[in-house]
Each structure stands twice: as structure tokens, then as C-alpha cells.
N, C-alpha and C positions, 0 to 999 in steps of 0.2 A: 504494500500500500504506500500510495506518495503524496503526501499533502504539502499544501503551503500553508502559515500560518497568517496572511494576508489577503481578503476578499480582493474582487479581480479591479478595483481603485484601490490604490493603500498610497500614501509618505514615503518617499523612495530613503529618507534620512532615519527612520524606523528600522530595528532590526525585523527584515527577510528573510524567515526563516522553513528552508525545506526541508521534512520529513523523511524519509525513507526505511523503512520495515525492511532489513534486509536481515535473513536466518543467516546460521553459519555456514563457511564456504562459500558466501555468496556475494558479489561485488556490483556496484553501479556507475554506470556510465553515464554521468550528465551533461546535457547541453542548454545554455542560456541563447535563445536567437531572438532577435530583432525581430519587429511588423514586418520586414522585406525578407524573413528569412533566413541573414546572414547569421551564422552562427559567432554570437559576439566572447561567449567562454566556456570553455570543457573541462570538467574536471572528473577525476573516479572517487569513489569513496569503498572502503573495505568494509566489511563486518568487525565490530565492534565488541563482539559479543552482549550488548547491549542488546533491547529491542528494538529503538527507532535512532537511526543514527542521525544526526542534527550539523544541518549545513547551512551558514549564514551567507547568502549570497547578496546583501546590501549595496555593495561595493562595488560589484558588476553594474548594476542599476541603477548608482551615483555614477559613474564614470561614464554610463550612456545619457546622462540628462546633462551632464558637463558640455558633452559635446555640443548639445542644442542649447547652451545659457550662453551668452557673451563673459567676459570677465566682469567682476563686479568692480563698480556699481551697477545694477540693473534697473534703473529706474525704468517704468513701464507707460511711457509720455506716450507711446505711439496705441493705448489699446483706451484711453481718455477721450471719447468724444464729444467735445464742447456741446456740439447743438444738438447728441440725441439723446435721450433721457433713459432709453431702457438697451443695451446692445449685447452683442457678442463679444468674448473675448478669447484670444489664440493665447491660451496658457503653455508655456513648455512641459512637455512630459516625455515620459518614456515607456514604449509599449513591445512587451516581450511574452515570449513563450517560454516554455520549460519541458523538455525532453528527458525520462528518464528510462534508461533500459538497465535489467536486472539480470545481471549473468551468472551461470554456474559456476567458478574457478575452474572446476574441477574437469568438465569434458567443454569448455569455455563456451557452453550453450546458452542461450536467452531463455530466461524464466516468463519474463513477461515485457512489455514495452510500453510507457502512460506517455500520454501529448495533455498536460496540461492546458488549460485555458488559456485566453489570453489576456495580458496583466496590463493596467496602465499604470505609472508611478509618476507623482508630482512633488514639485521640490516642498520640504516641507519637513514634519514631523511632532507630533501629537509626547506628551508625559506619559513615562510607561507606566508609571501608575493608572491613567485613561485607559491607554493600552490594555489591561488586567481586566478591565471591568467593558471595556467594547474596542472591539480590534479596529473597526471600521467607521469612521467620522464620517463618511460621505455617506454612506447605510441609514445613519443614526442620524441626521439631518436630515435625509431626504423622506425617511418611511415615519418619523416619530413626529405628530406634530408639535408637540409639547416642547423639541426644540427648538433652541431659535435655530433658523435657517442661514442665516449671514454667515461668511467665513469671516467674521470679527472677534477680538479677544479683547474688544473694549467690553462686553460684558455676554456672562452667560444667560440673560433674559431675554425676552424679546425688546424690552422697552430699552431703546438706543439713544442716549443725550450727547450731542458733539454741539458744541461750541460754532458760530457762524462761519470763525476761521478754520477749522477743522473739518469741512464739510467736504467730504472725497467722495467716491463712486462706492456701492457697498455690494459686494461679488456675494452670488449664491450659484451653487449646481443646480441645474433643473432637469426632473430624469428624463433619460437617454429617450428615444423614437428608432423605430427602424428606419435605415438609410435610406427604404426605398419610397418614404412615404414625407409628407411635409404636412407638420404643426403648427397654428399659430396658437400661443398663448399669449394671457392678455393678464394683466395685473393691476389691478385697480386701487388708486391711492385717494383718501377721504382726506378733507382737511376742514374744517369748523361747517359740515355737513354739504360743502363741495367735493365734485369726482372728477377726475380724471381717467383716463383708461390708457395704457399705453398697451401696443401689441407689438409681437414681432415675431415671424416665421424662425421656427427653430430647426439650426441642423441638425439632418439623421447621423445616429452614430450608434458603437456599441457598448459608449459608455454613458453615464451623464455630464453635459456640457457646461463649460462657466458663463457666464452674463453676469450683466451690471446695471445697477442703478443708478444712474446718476444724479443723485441729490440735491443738487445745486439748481442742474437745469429744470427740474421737476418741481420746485421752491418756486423758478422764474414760469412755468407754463401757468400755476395756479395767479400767479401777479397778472400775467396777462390774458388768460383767459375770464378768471371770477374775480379780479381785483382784490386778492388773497394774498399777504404778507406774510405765509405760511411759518409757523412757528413748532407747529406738533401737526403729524400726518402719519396714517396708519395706514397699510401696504397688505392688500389680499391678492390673491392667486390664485388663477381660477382652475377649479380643478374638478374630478370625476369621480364621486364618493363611491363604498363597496357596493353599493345599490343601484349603480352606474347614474343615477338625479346628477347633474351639476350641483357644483357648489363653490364655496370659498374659502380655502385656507390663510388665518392668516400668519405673515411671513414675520412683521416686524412692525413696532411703533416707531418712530423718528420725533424725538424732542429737541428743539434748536434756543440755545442760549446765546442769552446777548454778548458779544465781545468787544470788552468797555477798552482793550489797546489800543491806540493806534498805529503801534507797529508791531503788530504780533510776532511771537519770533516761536516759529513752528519745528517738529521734527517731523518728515516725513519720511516712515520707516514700512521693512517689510516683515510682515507677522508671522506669526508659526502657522497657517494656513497658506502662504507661500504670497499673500497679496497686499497689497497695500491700504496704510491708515496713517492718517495724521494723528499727533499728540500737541498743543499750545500749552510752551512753556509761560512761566513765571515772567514778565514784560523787563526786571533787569536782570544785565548780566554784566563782568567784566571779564575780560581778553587781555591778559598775559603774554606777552611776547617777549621769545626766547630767542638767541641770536650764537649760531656755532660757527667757531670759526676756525677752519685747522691751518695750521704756522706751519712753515717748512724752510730749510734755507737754501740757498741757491746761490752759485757763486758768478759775482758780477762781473762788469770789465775789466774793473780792477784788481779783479782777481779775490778780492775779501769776500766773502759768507756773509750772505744780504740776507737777513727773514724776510718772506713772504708772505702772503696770502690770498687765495683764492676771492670773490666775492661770499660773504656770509650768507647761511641758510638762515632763513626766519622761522622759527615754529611759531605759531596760534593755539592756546590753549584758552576755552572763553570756561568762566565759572558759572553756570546756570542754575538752577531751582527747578523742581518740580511739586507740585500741590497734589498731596496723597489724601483723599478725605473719604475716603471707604476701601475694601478689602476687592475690590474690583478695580479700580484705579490704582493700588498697588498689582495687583497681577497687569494690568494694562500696563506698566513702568517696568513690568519684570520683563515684558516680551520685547517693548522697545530696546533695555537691557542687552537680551540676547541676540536682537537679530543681526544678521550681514550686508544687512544695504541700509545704512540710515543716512537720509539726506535733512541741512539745514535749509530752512526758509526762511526769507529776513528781506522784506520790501520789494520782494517780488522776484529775487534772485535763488538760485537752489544752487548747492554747493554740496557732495558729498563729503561725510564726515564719520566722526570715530567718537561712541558714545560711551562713558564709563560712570562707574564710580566707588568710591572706596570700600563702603560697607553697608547693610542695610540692618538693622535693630525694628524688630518687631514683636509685639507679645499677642497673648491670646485676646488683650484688652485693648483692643484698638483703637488708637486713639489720629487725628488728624496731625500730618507732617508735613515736614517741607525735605523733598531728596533731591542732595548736592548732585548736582552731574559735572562730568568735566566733557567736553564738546572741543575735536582736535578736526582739522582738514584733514584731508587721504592725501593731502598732496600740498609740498612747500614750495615756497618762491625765493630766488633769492633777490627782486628786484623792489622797488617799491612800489605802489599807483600812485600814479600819477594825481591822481585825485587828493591823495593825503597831501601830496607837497602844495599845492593851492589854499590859497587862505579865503575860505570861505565865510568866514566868521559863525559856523554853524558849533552847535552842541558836538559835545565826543560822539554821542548816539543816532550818527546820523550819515546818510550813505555813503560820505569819507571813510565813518570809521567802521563799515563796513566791508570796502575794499581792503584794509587789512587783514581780512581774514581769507582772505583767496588764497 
């Protein structure tokens, strides 16, 4: 018998693990191939004397979604479309098979031969404690309604509060259709007992596909169509109950608070569901600049040992804040924490950047905090802007000394 421990969507950054029931004397031949076929890795496994011998094959399946990722940063500008409210989006993934043939050693005969299904894996990766108690997040979103649907980790509820500056596109799967056949779904958004309907033909596939809501533009349909300043709007789905009646599920609330900054200063990061969310930090910060210079000596005309040096590297290190006032905004600060693509926002410029911080102190008695971040560029200069050297007579916080941080 050969299982995988992964429904056929799983987290390619989750461990991948194949089963195999092989008696004594008995050995296995595995193949990891590609959607086209190509066989991407083979490996044998012996009898263990064990019962099920256990092969992590993760790493195969990170190394084929590398190939389809650009190097990071990855920011996802090209799947954001300004004027449409409800879309598609081309997620990377990675889709494979699993071949496992079962040999005798001993007269080197075939016992039996399995062709697993076929798998998709998205960049990503769920707590294995999650993991223990349900393998498959996309299963458990799309079949339970009682989830929230959003691939968001700003909160486990339906009801979603983001900030006006913080208002990004909010990704859900919508399950799969056969290729051969065309669905439109339509999802219907309420706002102070106005509706909207947005539809859009979905493509066939054999798994379920990502869309977007786009939040922002759907705030501006409600402005221009019912003269709605939308502030709180609830989002159903239209769907085909067990009794096949129509009906509507719903997906999510949307609550929009006011943002009293005027220059908000945002992070735009990618989440443990593989997609992106804004976070608006605390409105001051200060930026530290550090300056390396390596001396070397060199001998002149005159023959004497001149010191040198190269032009100096500037480092940018800004000291920021973040406002923790529930146990959801803490886990929302833990993912921006850990993720690998965090971009800064600051007056309309995005800059990739490198987010930390020293330590986090928390009790079971939770109480409201402020956490220190430190916020570096991915990338140094060693020149100035131009813009600093001009005497603008403006404040330090202001798009001068903002080009210092390039």
C-alpha cells in the first residue's frame, strides 16, 4: 500500500510525506514526474523491517516551484487589477505525480505498481500543530462553512477590520469545475442594505482556483453607483445547497476604519497562505544610518603607502512600532515576522525590506502593547539622493528623508 500524507492541494513548505508498506525482501522504486511527464527525481527505498517505510519528499517539490518563483522579492503588482473588483489570479505552483513500483529482491520481480494522483503544491505552509488536527486548508475552507474563506491571517473569523490604508485585494479558492464546461459565479456584496453583484466566468481545472476581491474598487462601485461611503460590507456567494435550491454562503464581513495618518507608513508582506496583506504601522519612526568603510593602503608615486578608500556603504536601519491590542493582531505581527517578501510603503513608494525584532514577552493575561520592529532595505547605496542634498526647508519626515532609505 502507498499513501501520501497530503490531499491532492497541500503547502509545498509542509512536510511531504510518502508511505510505503513494503514486507521483507522487498524494495521500491520511486518516481517524482512533472504535469508534462518529465521524471523530475528517483529514488529506491529498502525494507526497513519496519511496517511503513516513510519518505519525505518536500524538497523535490520546493525545488520545482523555485523554478516557476522569480528570486525574491516577489511582489505580485502584475495579478492587482485597479479597475476590476472581482478577478483571476495565476498563483505559482507545482503539479506532480508519484510512481511507485514494488519489487521482489529476490527473483527482482514486480509485486505491484501504484500511479498516484495528481498533486498541486503552492508556496506556502500551514503550523504543524494545524497540520495534527486537519492536513488540508484548502478542504477545510472550501467544504466547512463555519470557516472563514479568505486566505488571510489577519484573523481566524469571518468579520475582517483593515484600516482604509491597509485595504488590498482578499484571495479565496473557489472549487475547481470540469475543464470542459464554463461557470459563472456571482458574489454578492451588501453594504447599509445596498447590493452589488459582481460575476465572473471561472476557469475549468482539476483543482480549485485562486480569485480576488478587490476591496478598494468595490468601496468605489458602491460610491458610484448608490452614493455609499462604504465603511462595513458583507460578501455572499452564491452557491448550490445539498438539496441542489440555490442559495448563499457567506464568505466574509469587511469592516473599514478610519486612518487618522497622513502618511501612513505601511508593510506590505506575504503571508503563510502564500499571498499578500498589508499591516499600518505606528505613524513615527526613526532611521539610523550606519556608514562602512574598508581602508586599504596603496602605494603612490612617491613611492610611500597612501590609505585608501573605496566610496562608503550606507546601511538604513528605521526603528518602528507596532500596536498589538488582541491575540489576533499578535498572531497577524507573528506572520508578518516570519514571512520572505516584506515590502515598505511610505508616500506612495514600495521598497523591499528586512523585518525583525529582538524579543516578544507575552502571558496568558493579555494585555495591549507596542512591538519594537527594526525595518533594514535588501539593498544598500553607496551614493546619496540627491534630494537630501537640497535645502528644502521641509521637516526630517518628509520625502527627503525618505530617499534615504533607498
Amino acid at each position: 500500500m502507498v499513501t501520501l500524507n497530503q490531499e491532492n492541494m497541500h503547502f509545498a513548505d509542509n512536510r511531504i510525506l510518502l508511505s510505503i508498506n513494503l514486507a521483507p525482501g522487498q524494495s521500491a522504486e520511486c518516481e517524482v514526474r512533472g504535469f508534462n511527464t518529465q521524471i523530475l527525481h528517483q529514488f529506491q527505498v529498502f525494507s526497513s523491517g519496519e511496517q511503513h517505510t516513510i519518505v519525505d519528499i518536500s524538497d523535490v517539490v520546493q525545488s520545482m516551484l523555485r523554478e516557476k518563483t522569480p528570486d525574491l522579492p516577489v511582489l505580485e503588482t502584475t495579478n492587482v487589477v485597479d479597475n476590476e473588483s472581482f478577478f483571476s489570479v495565476v498563483a505559482p505552483y507545482a503539479e506532480y505525480t508519484i510512481k511507485v513500483r514494488i519489487i521482489n529482491m529476490e527473483n527482482q520481480t514486480a509485486v505491484s505498481t501504484t500511479d498516484l494522483g495528481l498533486y498541486r503544491a503552492f508556496p506556502g505552509g500551514l503550523n504543524r500543530s494545524l497540520l495534527n488536527m486537519d492536513g488540508s486548508v484548502f478542504t477545510k475552507k472550501r467544504l466547512d462553512r463555519s470557516v472563514q474563506n479568505i486566505l488571510t491571517t489577519r484573523t481566524a473569523s469571518k468579520d475582517i477590520v483593515m484600516k482604509e490604508c491597509e485595504l488590498y485585494p482578499l484571495y479565496l479558492f473557489l472549487e475547481r469545475i470540469p475543464r470542459a464546461t464554463i461557470q459563472t459565479k456571482t458574489i454578492t456584496v451588501i453594504s447599509e442594505g445596498k447590493t452589488i453583484s459582481l460575476s465572473l466566468q471561472l476557469r475549468g481545472s482539476n483543482f480549485d482556483e485562486l480569485y480576488a476581491l478587490n476591496v478598494e474598487n468595490i468601496r468605489k462601485e458602491f460610491l458610484n453607483t448608490h452614493d455609499i461611503f462604504s465603511t462595513q460590507m458583507d460578501f455572499y456567494l452564491d452557491v448550490i445547497e445539498e438539496d441542489e435550491t440555490p442559495g448563499k454562503a457567506h464568505l466574509c464581513s469587511v469592516t473599514i476604519t478610519e486612518d487618522n495618518s497622513t502618511k501612513p507608513l505601511i508593510l506590505l508582506f506575504k503571508n503563510t497562505f502564500g499571498v499578500y496583506e498589508k499591516k499600518a504601522l505606528n505613524p513615527l519612526f526613526e532611521v539610523e544610518s550606519k556608514f562602512e568603510k574598508s581602508v586599504y593602503q596603496k602605494l603612490d608615486s612617491n613611492h610611500e603607502f597612501a590609505k585608501q578608500s573605496p566610496r562608503a556603504v550606507r546601511s538604513d536601519v528605521m526603528a518602528a512600532s507596532l500596536s498589538i491590542n488582541s491575540t489576533e493582531e499578535f498572531i497577524f505581527a507573528m506572520d508578518i515576522l516570519h514571512s520572505d517578501d516584506v515590502w515598505l510603503e511610505y508616500q506612495g513608494k514600495k521598497q523591499p525590506v528586512l523585518v525583525s525584532t529582538d524579543s516578544v514577552a507575552r502571558s496568558n493575561n493579555f494585555k495591549p502593547f507596542s512591538m519594537a520592529l527594526s525595518i533594514e532595505p535588501r539593498m544598500t547605496d553607496p551614493f546619496a539622493p540627491v534630494d537630501f542634498l537640497q535645502d528644502s526647508g521641509d521637516k526630517i519626515f518628509d520625502l527627503s528623508f525618505d530617499d534615504t532609505f533607498e
